[in-house]
Structures are given as C-alpha cells and as structure tokens.
N, C-alpha and C positions, 0 to 999 in steps of 0.2 A: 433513489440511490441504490447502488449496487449491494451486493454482500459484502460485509468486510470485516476484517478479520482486526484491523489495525486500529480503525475509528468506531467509535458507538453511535456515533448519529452522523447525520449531514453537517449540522453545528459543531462539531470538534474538528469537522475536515477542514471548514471554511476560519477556526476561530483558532488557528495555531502559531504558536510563537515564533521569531523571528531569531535569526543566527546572522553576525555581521558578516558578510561577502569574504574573510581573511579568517576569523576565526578556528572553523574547522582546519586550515593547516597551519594554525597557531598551536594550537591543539595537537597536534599530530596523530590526527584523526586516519587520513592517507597511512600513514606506518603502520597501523593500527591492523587494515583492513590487508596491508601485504602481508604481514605478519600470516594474519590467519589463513594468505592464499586464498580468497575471495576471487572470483574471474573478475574481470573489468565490470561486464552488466551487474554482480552483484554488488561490489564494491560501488559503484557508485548508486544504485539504486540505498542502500545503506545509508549513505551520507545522505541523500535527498531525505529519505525521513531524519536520519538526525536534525535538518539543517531546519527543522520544522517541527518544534518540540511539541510538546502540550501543554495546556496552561491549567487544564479541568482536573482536580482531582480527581472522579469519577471514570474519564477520560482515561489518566493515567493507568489505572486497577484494573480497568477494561483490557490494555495492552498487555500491562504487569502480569496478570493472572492467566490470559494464555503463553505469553513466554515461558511460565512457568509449566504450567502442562506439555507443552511441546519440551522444555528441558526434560521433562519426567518420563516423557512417553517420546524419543528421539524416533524413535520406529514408525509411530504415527505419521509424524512430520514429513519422513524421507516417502512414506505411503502417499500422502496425499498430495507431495508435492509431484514424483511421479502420475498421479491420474492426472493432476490441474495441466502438467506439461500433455499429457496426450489431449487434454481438453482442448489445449491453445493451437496443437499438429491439428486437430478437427475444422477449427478458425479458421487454419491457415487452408486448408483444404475448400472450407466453403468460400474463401476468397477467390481461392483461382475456378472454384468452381462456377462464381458470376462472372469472371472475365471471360470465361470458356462459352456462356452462353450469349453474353452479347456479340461476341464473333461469329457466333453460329447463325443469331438473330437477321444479322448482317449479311450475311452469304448465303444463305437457306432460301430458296422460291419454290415456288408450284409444290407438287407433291412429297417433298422433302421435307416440308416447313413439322406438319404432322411427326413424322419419325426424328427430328429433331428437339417438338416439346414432349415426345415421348420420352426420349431418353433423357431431358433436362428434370423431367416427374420425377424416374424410375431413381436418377443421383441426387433430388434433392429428398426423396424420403427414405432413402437410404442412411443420406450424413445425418438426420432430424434423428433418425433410430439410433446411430452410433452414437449421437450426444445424448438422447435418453436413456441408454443403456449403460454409458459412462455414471452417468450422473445418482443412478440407482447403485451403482458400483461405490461410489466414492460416500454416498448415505451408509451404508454396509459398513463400510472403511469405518467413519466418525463410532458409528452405532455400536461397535464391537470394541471399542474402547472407554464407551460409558462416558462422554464430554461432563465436565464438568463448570468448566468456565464460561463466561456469559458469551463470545465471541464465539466456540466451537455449537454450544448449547442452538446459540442461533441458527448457525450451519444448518446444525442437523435439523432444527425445525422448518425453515426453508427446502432442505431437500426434500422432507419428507412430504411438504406440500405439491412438490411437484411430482412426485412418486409414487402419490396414492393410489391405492389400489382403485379400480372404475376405471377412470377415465386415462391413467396410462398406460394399461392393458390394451385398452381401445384404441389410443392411439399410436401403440407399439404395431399392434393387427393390422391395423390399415397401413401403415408404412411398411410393415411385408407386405401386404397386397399391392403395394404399388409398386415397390421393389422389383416384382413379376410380372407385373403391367404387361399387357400385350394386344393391340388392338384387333388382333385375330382369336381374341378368348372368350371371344361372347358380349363384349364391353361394345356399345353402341351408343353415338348420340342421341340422346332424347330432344326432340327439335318439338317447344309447341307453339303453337303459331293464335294468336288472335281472331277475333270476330274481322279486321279489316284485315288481316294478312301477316300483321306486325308481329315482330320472333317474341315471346311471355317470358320465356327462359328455355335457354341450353344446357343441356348438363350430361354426363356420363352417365349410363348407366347398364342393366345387363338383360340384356334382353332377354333371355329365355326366364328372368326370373316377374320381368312386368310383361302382364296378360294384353293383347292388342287385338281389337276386331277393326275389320275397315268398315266405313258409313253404310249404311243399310243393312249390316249381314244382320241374322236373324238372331238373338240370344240363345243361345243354347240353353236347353230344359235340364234341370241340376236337380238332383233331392237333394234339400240342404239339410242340411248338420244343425248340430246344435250351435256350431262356430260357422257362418255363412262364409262362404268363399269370395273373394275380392271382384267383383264384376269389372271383365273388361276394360278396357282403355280403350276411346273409339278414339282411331287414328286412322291418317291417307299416308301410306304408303308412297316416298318418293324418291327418286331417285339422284345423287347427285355425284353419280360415278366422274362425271362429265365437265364438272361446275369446279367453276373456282373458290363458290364459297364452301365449296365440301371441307379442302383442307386446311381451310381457314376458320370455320368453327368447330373444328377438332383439334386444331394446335389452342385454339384461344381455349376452351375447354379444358383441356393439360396444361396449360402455362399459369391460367387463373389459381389451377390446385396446387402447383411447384409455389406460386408464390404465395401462397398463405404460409406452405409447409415453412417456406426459408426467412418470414417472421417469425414461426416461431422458432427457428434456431438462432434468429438475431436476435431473438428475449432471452435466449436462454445463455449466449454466449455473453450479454451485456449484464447481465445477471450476476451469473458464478466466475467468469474467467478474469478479473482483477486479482481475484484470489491468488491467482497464480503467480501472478508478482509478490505480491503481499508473503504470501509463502518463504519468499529466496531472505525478506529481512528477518524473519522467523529463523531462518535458518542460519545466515550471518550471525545471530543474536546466540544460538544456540551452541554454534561453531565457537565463538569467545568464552561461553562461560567453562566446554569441558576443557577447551585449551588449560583454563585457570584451575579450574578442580584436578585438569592430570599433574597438577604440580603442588596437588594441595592447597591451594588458596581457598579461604573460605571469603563469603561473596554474600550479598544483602539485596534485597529492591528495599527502596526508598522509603521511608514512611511519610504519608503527603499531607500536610497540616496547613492552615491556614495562617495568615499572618504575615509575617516577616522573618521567617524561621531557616537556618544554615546554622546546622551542628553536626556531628560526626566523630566517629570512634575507631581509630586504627585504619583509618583512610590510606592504600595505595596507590602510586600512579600506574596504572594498567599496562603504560607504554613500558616502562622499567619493568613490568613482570614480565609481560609476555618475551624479553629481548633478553632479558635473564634468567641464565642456567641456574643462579641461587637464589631464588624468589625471598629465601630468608635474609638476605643481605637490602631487600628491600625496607627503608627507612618507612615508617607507620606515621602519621601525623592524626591529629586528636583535636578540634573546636567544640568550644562549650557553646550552649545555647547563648545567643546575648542579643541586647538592644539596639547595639551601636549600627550607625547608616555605613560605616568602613573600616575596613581590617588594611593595616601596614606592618607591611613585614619588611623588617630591613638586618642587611648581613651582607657580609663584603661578595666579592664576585666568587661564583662556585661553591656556594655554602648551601646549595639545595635551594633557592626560594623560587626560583622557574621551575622547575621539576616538580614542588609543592603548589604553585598558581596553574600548574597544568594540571594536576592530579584534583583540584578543588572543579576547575571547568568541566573536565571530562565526570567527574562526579555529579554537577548538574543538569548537563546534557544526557547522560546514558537516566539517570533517576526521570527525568523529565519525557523518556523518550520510551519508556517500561523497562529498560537492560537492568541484569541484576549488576549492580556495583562490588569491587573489591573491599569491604568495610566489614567490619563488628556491626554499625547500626551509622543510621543517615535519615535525620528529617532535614525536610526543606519545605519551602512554601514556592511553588512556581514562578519562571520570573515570564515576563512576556518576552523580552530581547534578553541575549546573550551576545554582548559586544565585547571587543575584544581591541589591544592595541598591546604587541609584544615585540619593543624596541628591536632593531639588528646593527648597531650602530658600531659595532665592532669590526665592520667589514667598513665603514665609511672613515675610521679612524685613523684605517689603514692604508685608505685612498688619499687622507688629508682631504676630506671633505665634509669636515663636521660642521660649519655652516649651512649646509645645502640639507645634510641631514637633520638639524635640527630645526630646517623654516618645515622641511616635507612633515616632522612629526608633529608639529603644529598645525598640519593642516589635517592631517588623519583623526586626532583629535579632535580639531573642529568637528569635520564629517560627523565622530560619534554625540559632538556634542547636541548638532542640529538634531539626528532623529533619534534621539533618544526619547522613551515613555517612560511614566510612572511607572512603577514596582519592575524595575528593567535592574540585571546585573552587570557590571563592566570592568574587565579583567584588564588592568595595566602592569604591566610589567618593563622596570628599569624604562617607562616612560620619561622623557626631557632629563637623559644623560647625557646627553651630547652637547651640556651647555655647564658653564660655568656651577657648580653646586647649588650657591646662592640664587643665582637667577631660576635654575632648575625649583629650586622651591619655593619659590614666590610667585612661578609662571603656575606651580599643579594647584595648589591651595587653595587657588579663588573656583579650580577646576574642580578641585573635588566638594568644596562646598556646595556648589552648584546642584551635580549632581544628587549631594543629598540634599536638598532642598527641593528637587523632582520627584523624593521618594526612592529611590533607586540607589541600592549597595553598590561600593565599589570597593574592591580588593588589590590593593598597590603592593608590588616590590620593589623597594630601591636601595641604593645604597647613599641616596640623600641624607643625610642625618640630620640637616638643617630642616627639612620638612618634619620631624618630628617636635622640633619646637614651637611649629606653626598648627598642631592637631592637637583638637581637644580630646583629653581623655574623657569626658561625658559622649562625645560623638566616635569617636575612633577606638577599634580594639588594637593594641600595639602589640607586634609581635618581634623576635629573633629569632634568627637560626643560632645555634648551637652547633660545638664541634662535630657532632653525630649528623649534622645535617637533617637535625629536625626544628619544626618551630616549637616556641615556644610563646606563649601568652605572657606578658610581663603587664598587665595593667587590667585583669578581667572584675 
C-alpha cells in the first residue's frame, strides 16, 4: 500500500462506509464545497471521501488528528502540498518521457540506435535525481515542523528511509554521472566472451580505469606494495567499428541501465504521490474550519465511542453558517445521550426540522469522516450506511401529481429498505406526505419498526401527527420544534 495520509492501513481503505447515491445532495453537501470556492477536481474529490466514511474508531483519530495539525500548522499544508504538486509535474514528465522513447525505439536503426539509448540514460537519470532530490526536500519540509500525528509521523519515517544517508548519496552520484554520460569519455563496452565463444556478460565500463594485456604478452615485473596491485585482465582486442552488433550491445547496455533507473522512479512515484491528492481533502477540510473560526464559530471533532451513541451540544447547520452574515442568528439544537432505535420530530411546515435533519447528517458525516464539526461536544458511534430519503413533493403538488409522487416515494423507500445493514443510520424527512395523513402513518410505522429491528437508527420529520400515536415512547425519542425553531425533546 502506498503512503497515506487519509487511511491507517489497507483494512480501513477496503472496510468504509457507505453514503446513499442522493444523500450528499440531500445534504447539501455541493453548496457546501461552492461556498468555500473549492475548484471542481477539489470539490469533488472532497465528496469522494465523504461519500466513504469510516467506520474504525482508530481509523477515525488517525484522519482527526492530522486535520488537526494541518489546521495548526496551515503553512505546512500549503508547503507540502506545493512539492507533492511538483512531484506529480515529475510523473507527468516521466510519462511523456516513455512515450518519447518508444517512438524513438521505433524510428532509430544502425548507428543511431546507441545515441538514442544514450540520451534515453542521460533523461532517465536525470528525472530518478529530480524525484530524489524532491523527495529529500519535502523530509526537511515535515522534519522542521516537528510531526506529531501518527499519519505525518509516518511520512517522515518513510522519507527518511528513503533518504538515508549511504546509499542515496550513491545513488544521487551515479545519476550525475550519468546525467553526463558520454560515450567519448572513456566509458567502453566490456564484452566477455566464454570458453566456446558465447557473450558471459556485457556491461559498461571505463577503460582507462580496468587494466587489459592481450594473450601471451609478458606480465610486467612490479615491486609490490604492501597493497598488491590488481593484475591485468587478459583480453583480444576486437574490433567492431564495422558490425552491426557493435551498436546493438551498446544501446542494449544503456537501455538495460535507463530501465532499472525508471523502476525506481515508478516505486518511488507509486509510493509518495497519492499523497498529492490526499493533500487537496486536507486542504478542503482546512479551508471549512477557518471559514467558520473568521466568523467565530467554535467547532469540535467528534468523540468516537462505542455502542449505539448520537448526542450533542449546541449543534449547528454548517450550510446556515457558512451563507450567513449573522452566524449568531444561527438556531443551536442540543440531544441527550438515549436508547431509543428513533427520534421524530414533528412541527408544521418551516419550523426548522429539515435544516435540524440536515444539520444532525452533516454532523455524522464530517465526525465520521475526521472534519471538526460546529458543536460544543458530539459523540457518536459510527454507522456503516448513511442513507437518506428527503421528500420534494411540493413541486409535484404543484403539478397535480401527487399520486405518481407518492407511488415513486414508495419505491425510493423500498430501495433503502432492501440494502440497508445492521448499526446503519437513515434520515427521512417529510417522508409519505404526499398521501392522505392517515395512510401516510400506517404506510411509515411498519417501516420504521422494521428498521429498528435491523439495529439501525432512524431520524424522521414530519408533520404526520398521527404517526405519533403509533410510536412507542420506550423505542422513540419524541421531539418538537418550538417557535425559535429549535427542537425540543418532549419524552427523554
């Protein structure tokens, strides 16, 4: 698995929660991310992780706790996200750099082929240096700010594995060396040949630094040293000015050493540059919370507990802050800790209880996903799904076609009923209004029992007041809105 910054292991990548296909712009999730002026690629990479919560406590604190360093240290963030983008211009660079050579591959004969994997060398240990030389850069970067979190922490141990002193010295030297490659600088095939004739190995090397006598010459008489000197290389001298295999195991000899070098830039690219993405939701993440602190809002991460757990203290809708000039005209809502498998909130039309079933989702989602939340304090217990169904039957009301809209919300419904899982949460709102009262609450009843009976909370708004005579207060917290447009608990 790559570096990353977002997930703690391979198992939280693969083991993430599920968001219903509608949801996030139930949610208004989209407003959210305009709000903040997100480009498109960040905006929607954004939602891609939201749309994919976490379910691991562990998991969560993992994400939690660099969000939080990156909110502390915003300089860092804007640092590193700068190298990772030059990292990625590197990428982009050694891409076109293979396409450059298969054409070349292609076109190239006789004595060209050589001066062709000469210069494929000379650019492929060139970009191998720029990405190690990056990559030492961006260790410096983490290192000078002292990481603390377990995701940067990581970082910097990985870089510095790759950056160790020895062997990236040595391989920094040789990619200058080859940088300057030139096959008129002394650099000669070393060709040895077998007892029956057959080639032992080819390889590069420099002649004036390996010693060569031809067969029968005489050894030269040496006073030796305390340290003997390297005896000769008995070699035939041949010629292959002429031969076609001359520039053929001289290109093959250069092309063999290009492509070791352009593995290791595809480790090293496959490696560290997800990061680079990973970065842009760091920064989306980061971009929300000073939005909310330049207006004074105080803000929370989650606290992640086990069980069956949704409480909270002075919960905002995020969407109403950020659109609003008087953050303090923003309405607080307050849930005690409780047992019950369902909360219903019911209050006539425009009394707050969509703007409060928003502000409770988006509360689960951002907690579930490491964002600090707008709250006093917020535990919760993860859910696996976050499904959603948030009536619009006011525009079908207006068509005279509230038949058609109330068979479609019966089937949306279904939808969530089929894949719904255990410990799963599901946000209705002014669900089966479009029908008779009565019927309207004799069709949710059997639906919401259901549901708890899978395990799984559900959070209803309506202004059914007959379905309140059909919920048990042992299973159901009953709630109101109030003229202030807030709820209120009437049965905790």
């Amino acid at each position: 698995m790559a570096i990353s910054l977002l997930y703690r292991s391979e198992e939280a990548l693969q083991t993430v929660g599920k968001v219903g296909k509608d949801t996030l712009a139930q949610l208004a999730v989209e407003k959210i991310t305009r709000r903040l002026g997100l480009s498109q690629s960040d905006a929607r990479y954004f939602q891609q992780i939201l749309s994919a919560p976490l379910i691991n406590q562990e998991d969560i604190a993992y994400r939690s706790r660099a969000m939080s360093e990156f909110a502390g240290h915003p300089d860092l963030l804007e640092r590193l996200a700068e190298q990772f983008d030059r990292l990625s211009g590197l990428k982009s660079d050694f891409e076109d750099l293979k396409k450059e050579k298969r054409q070349l591959q292609r076109a190239t004969i006789g004595e060209a082929i050589p001066d062709a994997a000469k210069n494929h060398l000379r650019m492929s240990a060139m970009l191998l240096k720029r990405c190690l030389v990056l990559l030492k850069a961006i260790r410096e970067t983490v290192e000078s700010y002292d990481p603390s979190s377990e995701a940067l922490t990581r970082l910097q141990s990985e870089l510095r594995s790759v950056t160790a002193e020895g062997a990236f010295e040595e391989l920094c030297a040789l990619c200058s060396e080859l940088e300057q490659f030139s096959e008129t600088s002394g650099t000669a095939l070393d060709l040895r040949l077998g007892e029956l004739g057959g080639i032992v190995s080819a390889q590069l090397t420099d002649r004036h630094r390996v010693p060569f006598r031809t067969p029968g010459e005489k050894k030269k008489k040496r006073w030796f040293t305390k340290n003997e000197e390297e005896a000769p290389v008995e070699a035939a001298p041949i010629s292959l000015s002429y031969s076609a295999l001359s520039p053929k195991l001289r290109a093959e000899a250069m092309t063999s050493l290009a492509r070791q070098l352009d593995r290791m830039s595809q480790q090293l690219f496959a490696r560290f540059l997800p990061i680079d993405r990973e970065l842009s939701f760091y920064r989306s993440g980061v971009k929300y919370l000073q939005y909310l602190q330049e207006k004074g809002i105080s803000v929370c991460y989650a606290e992640i507990v086990e069980g069956n757990c949704l409480a909270f203290e002075a919960l905002c809708d995020p969407l109403l802050l950020l659109y609003n000039d008087d953050p303090t005209s923003v309405v607080a809502s307050s849930l005690p800790a409780h047992s019950a498998s369902g909360i219903a909130v019911f209050g006539s039309n425009g009394s707050g209880k969509t703007v409060w079933l928003r502000s409770v989702g988006l509360c689960c989602l951002f907690a579930q996903s490491g964002l600090p939340i707008p709250a006093k304090s917020v535990r919760i217990s993860p859910y696996r799904q976050i499904l959603s169904h948030f009536s619009t039957a006011e525009k079908e009301f207006e068509a005279g076609n509230e038949a058609g809209r109330f068979e479609q919300e019966v089937r949306e419904v279904a939808t969530i009923v089929d894949e719904i899982e255990g410990h799963s949460l599901v946000l209705l709102n002014e669900t089966f209004q479009t029908t008779a009262y009565a019927q309207g609450a004799e069709g949710l009843s059997p639906i919401l029992r259901y549901l708890a009976g899978r395990g799984c909370r559900w959070i209803l708004t309506s202004h059914l007041t007959k379905l309140q005579e059909q919920l048990t207060s042992e299973e159901t917290l009953i709630c109101k809105t109030d003229s202030k447009f807030a709820v209120q608990v009437i049965n905790s």
